[in-house]
N, C-alpha and C positions, 0 to 999 in steps of 0.2 A: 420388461423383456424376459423373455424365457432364457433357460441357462441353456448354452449353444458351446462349442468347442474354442471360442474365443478364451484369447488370455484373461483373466481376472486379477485386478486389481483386489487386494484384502486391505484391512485397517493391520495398525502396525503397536501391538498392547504388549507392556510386558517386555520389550525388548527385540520382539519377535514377531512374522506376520500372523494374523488371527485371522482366520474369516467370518466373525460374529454369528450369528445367530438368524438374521434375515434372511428373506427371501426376494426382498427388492434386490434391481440390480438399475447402475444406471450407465448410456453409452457412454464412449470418448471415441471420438473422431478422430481422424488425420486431417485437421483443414484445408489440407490445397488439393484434396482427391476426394473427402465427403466419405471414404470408406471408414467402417467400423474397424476399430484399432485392438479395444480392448472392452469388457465391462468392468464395471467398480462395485464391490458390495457397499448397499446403504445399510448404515446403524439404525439398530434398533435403540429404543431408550434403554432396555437394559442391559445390550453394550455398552453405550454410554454410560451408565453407572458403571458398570464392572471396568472399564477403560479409566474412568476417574478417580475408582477406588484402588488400582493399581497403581497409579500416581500419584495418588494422595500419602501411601505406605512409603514409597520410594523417596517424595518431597522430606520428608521427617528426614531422614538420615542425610541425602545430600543438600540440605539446608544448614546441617550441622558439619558440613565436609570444610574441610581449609582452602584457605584463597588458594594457598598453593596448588592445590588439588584442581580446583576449578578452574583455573590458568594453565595448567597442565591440559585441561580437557578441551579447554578451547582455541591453546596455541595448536593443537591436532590435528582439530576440527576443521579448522581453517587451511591445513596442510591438505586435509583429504578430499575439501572441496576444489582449491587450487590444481589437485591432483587430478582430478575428475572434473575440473567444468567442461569440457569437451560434451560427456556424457548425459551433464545438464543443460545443455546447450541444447543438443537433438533433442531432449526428451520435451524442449519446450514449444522446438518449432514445430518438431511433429503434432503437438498436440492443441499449442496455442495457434501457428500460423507464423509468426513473425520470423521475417529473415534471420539468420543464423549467426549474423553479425551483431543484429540488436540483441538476439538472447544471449551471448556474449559476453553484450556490454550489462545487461540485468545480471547473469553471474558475478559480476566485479563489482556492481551498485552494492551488493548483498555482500558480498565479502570484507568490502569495507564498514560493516557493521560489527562483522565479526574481526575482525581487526580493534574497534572501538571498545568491543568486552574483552579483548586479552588483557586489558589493564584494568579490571576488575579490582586491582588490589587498592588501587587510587580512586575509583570512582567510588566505593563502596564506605570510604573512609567518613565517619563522623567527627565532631570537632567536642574539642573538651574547654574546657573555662576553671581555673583552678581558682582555689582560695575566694569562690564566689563568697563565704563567709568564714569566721574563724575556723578551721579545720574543716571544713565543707570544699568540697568538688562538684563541679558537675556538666557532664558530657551526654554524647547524644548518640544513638547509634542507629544504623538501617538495618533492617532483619526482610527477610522474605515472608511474602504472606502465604505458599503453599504451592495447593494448584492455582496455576495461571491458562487460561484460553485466549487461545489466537483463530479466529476466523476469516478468510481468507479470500481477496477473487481470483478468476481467470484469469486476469490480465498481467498480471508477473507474478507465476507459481513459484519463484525463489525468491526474489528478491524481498515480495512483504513477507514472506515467512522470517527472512533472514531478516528485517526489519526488527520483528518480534522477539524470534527464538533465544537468540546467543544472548542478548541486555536480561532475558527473564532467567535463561540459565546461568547467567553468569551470576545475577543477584542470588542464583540458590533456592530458585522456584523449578518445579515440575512442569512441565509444557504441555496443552493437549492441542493437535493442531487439526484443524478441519478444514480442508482445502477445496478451491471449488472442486465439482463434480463434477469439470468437463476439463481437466488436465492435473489430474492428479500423481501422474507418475511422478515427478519431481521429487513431492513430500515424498515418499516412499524412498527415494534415492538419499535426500538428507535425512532420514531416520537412520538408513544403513550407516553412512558417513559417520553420526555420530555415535553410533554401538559402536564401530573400527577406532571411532579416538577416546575409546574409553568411558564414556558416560553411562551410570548404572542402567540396569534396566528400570523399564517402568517410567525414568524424568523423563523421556519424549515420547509420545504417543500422535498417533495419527489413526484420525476415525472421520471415515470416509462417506456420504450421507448426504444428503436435502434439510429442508428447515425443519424434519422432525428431529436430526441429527442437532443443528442447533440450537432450536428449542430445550431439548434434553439437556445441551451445557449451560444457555443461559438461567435455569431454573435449579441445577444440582446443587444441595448447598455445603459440596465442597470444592469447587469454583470459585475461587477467590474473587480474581479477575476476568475481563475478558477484553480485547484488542479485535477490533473488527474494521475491516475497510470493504467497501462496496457503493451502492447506490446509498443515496438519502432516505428513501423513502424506509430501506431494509436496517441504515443504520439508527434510524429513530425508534424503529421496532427492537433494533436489542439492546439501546439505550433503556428506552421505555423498562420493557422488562426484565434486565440484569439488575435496571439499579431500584428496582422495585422489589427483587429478590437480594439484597443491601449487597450488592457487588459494585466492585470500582469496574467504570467502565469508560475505555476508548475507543467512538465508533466514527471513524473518518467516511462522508458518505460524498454525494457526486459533487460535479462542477460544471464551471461555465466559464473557462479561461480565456479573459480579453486579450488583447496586445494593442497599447496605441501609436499608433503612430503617428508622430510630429512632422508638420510639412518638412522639418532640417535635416530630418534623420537620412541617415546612409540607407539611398534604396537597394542596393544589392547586399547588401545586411541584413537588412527588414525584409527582403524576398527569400532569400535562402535560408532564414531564422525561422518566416511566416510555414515553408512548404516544409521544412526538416518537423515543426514541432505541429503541422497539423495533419501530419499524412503516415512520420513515422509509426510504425507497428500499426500499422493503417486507423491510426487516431482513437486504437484502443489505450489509451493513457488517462490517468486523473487527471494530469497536469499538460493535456495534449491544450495546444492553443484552437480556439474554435470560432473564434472571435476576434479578426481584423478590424479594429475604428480606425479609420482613414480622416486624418483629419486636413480639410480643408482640398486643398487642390490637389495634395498628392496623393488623392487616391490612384485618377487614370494611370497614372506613370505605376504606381507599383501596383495595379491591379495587370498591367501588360507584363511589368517583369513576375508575376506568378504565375499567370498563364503560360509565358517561355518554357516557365522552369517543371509545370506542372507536363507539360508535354514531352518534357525529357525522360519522362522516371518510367521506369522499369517495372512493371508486376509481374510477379510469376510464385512462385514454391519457392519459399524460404531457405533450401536446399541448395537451391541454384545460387550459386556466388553471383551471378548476375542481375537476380532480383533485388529493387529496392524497399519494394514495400512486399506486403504477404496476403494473405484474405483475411476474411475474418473468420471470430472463433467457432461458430457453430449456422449450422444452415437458418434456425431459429434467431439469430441476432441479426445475421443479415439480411433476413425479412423485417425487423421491426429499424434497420438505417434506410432500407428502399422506401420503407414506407415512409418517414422523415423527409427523404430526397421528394418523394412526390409532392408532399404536402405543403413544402417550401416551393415548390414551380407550381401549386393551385393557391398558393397564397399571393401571389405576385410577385415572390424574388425572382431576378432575372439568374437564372441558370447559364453561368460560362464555360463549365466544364464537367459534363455525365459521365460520371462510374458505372451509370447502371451497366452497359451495354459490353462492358471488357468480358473479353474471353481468354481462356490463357490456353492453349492448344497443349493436349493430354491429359489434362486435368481438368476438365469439364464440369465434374463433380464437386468442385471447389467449392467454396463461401466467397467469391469474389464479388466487389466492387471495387471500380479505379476512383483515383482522385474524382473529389468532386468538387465544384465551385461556385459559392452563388456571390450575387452583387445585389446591393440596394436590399437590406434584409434589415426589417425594422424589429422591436420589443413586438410583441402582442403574435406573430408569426413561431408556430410550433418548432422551427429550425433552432430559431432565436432563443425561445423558452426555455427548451429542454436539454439534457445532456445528451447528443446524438451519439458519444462514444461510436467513432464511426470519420473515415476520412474524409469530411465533409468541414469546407472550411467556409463561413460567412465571413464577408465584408459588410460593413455598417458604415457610412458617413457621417462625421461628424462636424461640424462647422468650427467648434472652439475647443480646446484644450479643459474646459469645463465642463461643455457636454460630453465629449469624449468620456470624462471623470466619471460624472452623471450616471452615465450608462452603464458605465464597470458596477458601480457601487449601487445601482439599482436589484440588481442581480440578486436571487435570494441566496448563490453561491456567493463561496469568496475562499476558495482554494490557491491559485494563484493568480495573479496576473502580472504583465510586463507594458516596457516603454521603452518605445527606441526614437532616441534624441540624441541630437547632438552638442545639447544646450545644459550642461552641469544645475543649475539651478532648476530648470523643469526637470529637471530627474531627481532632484532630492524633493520637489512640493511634492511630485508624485508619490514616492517614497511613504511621506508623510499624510497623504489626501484616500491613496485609495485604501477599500473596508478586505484585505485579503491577507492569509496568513502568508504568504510568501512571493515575494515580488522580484521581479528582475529587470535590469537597468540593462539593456542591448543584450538580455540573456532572453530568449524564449521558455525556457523550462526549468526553472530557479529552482530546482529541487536542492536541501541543502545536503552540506556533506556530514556524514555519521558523525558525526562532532559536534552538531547541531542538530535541531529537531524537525521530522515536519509531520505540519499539518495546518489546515484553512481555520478559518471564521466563518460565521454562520451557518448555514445549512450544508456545509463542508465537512461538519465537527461537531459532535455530538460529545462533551465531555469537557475536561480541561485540561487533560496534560496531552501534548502532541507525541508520538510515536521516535524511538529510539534518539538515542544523544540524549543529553540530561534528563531530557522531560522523562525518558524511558526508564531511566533507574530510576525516577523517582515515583514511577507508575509504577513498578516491579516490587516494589519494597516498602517498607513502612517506617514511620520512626521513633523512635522510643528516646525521651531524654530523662538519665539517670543525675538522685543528685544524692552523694555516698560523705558518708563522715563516718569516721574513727574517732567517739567519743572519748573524752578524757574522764575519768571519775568526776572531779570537778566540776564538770557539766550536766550534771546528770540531773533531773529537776522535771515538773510538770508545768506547761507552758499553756494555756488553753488559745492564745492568740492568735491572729494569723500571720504564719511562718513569715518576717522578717529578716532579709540577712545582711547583717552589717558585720 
């Protein structure tokens, strides 16, 4: 697009906003009106260098900064966000879509991460071994690798940054953040945040851009790391190439979240669990349920209580305290979920409940589609296949507690999945049966708490250590084990052997 009188979004180098050096620009929308909101400059590669080697300068000194210092920055950090989530709230649903209550609830997912690195002082602690031989010691320490990158989707502009960000600054890495490019204010708003709670210039950058922007981080080789959530297909692509350019890399990519349901289980549980986790934030979630197996006879019964429940819910403008769900994020996504929905009613799933057809009166312009419902939806059907990211929820029947299994674990995802029984023993075989990084016993959406880590198995997860809580300081830092002796004259000698210590 040509440059027009709209707001412009800049990258954020240096401490400060830049507007790089390009001449692309790319739009942001208002989702529930379709009007242009703002443009965003895209990075050039040699922004991207100059943004990395401003980070790279900055990493040197605040890697050598004191916990105390560090803990100082980020008990702050966390004041200013708490102090501001209002303003990250709007800034999401305007540009994401989702009700103003769920980006609420994404500000507090995110904060309680940064809660998890104020005790930086404890997580960061290595352990020592003394008297490992006469007058010998030896201890272990974590140290920061430098710059670190976090790339980023639409679908919660704070909370995976906040995922990211505070575990890699807390460890004493520079941050570069690249957020998608159809809601980007956010990042901008926690860059400010963190300039106001002290953090030098230069450790948080945001560079705003398309995959030549990406491209540019996963290839610089002062990029340590890189932290990416998105699609499978995108996350294999910057697997593929960061760790081919010898970078640690964490690339969380799509999914296919089952739910089974046992004939025992509580069906007004299982209905209110099935439409809250397939339709909230209109099922733009990794870990949105998409996937009901109905096993056995209780399907009818809880496919009628979803239907109830589906006919009750509210769409409209995220705005609206009265809406429950939102649109979706861009005119371009909501064309490639309509086309899903048709493809699943030319495949022969029986269609119970069309989105396509919602209108929301004054916002016309919207990304809207309503709940949508199918039944009798097999493997080998495009609905079934793919990640529709999209309020589209399939039921599948299942005959047995093993095919049910079967099915989950067919799936080339394995993000999360759930089970609702009423029976303690089928929920711990499940536990233990299905192939998914994160499972929930009568939870729909087991995401865990910052004190734990997540992320899937298989084509969910491109890497090995999952995303903040342990796994994250230990993706953030490195380890180094020292082993120190204060020789005695006496000992002084040429040993040619291999070092033995008794």
């Amino acid at each position: 697009m040509t440059a027009t009188s709209t707001t412009t979004l800049n990258h954020w180098i240096g401490g400060r906003e830049d507007a790089g050096t390009g001449d692309r620009f790319g739009e942001v929308t208002e989702s529930a009106t379709g009007e242009l909101v703002a443009r965003v400059a895209f990075a050039t590669e040699a922004d991207v260098d100059r943004a990395v080697r401003v980070a790279a300068e900055a990493a040197d000194a605040w890697g050598r900064s004191s916990l105390g210092q560090r803990t100082k920055v980020m008990f702050a950090f966390r004041e200013q966000v708490n102090s501001r989530r209002d303003e990250l709230a709007r800034a999401i649903t305007r540009e994401h879509g989702k009700v103003l209550s769920d980006a609420a609830g994404e500000v507090q997912r995110g904060m309680e991460v940064i809660d998890f690195a104020c005790g930086l002082g404890h997580l960061l602690k290595g352990e020592m071994s003394g008297q490992v031989s006469r007058g010998v010691d030896s201890y272990s320490l974590r140290q920061p690798l430098g710059v670190v990158a976090g790339i980023t989707p639409f679908n919660f502009p704070v909370m995976v940054p906040l995922w990211m960000a505070p575990v890699a600054l807390a460890a004493g890495n520079a941050f570069v953040l690249k957020p998608s490019e159809q809601d980007p204010s956010a990042s901008l708003l926690l860059a400010d945040m963190l300039k106001n709670a002290g953090l030098p210039e230069g450790v948080f950058t945001v560079i705003n851009g398309d995959k030549d922007a990406v491209n540019a981080l996963l290839v610089h080789p002062e990029v340590r790391a890189v932290s990416f959530v998105g699609s499978t297909p995108i996350a294999k692509h910057v697997y593929e190439t960061a760790t081919a350019h010898g970078k640690r890399v964490q690339a969380l990519g799509g999914a296919k979240n089952h739910a089974v349901v046992l004939p025992d289980a509580d069906l007004d549980l299982a209905a209110d669990a099935l439409v809250s986790a397939g339709y909230g934030s209109a099922g733009q979630r990794c870990m949105a349920v998409s996937v009901a197996v109905a096993v056995g006879a209780i399907a009818e019964p809880l496919i009628a209580k979803i239907q109830e429940r589906i006919a009750g819910l509210t769409v409209g403008d995220g705005f609206d305290a009265a809406s429950e769900m939102g649109p979706l994020v861009s005119e371009r996504h909501l064309g490639r979920v309509r086309g899903l929905v048709d493809s699943g009613e030319g495949d022969g799933a029986t269609l119970l409940a069309d989105g396509r057809a919602i209108a929301v009166e004054g916002r016309e312009g919207g990304h809207w589609l309503g709940p949508t419902l199918f039944d009798n939806v097999r493997p080998g059907m495009a609905i079934y296949d793919e990640e529709i990211f999209g309020p589209v929820l399939c039921v599948v029947r299942a005959d047995s507690y093993d095919e049910a299994v079967g099915l989950a674990n067919s799936s080339p995802y394995g993000n999360g999945a759930a089970i609702f029984t009423n029976d303690g023993g089928a929920a711990r075989q499940f536990e233990q049966d299905i192939t998914a990084g994160m499972v929930g016993v009568n939870v729909p959406i087991p995401v865990p708490m910052a004190y734990h880590s997540f992320g899937g198995w298989k084509d969910s997860l491109f890497g090995d250590l999952h995303v903040h809580g342990p796994d994250g300081v230990r993706f953030y830092t490195r380890g180094k084990v020292i082993t120190r002796r204060w020789p005695d004259p006496a000992d002084r000698g040429i040993d040619l052997g291999f070092p033995v210590h008794s």
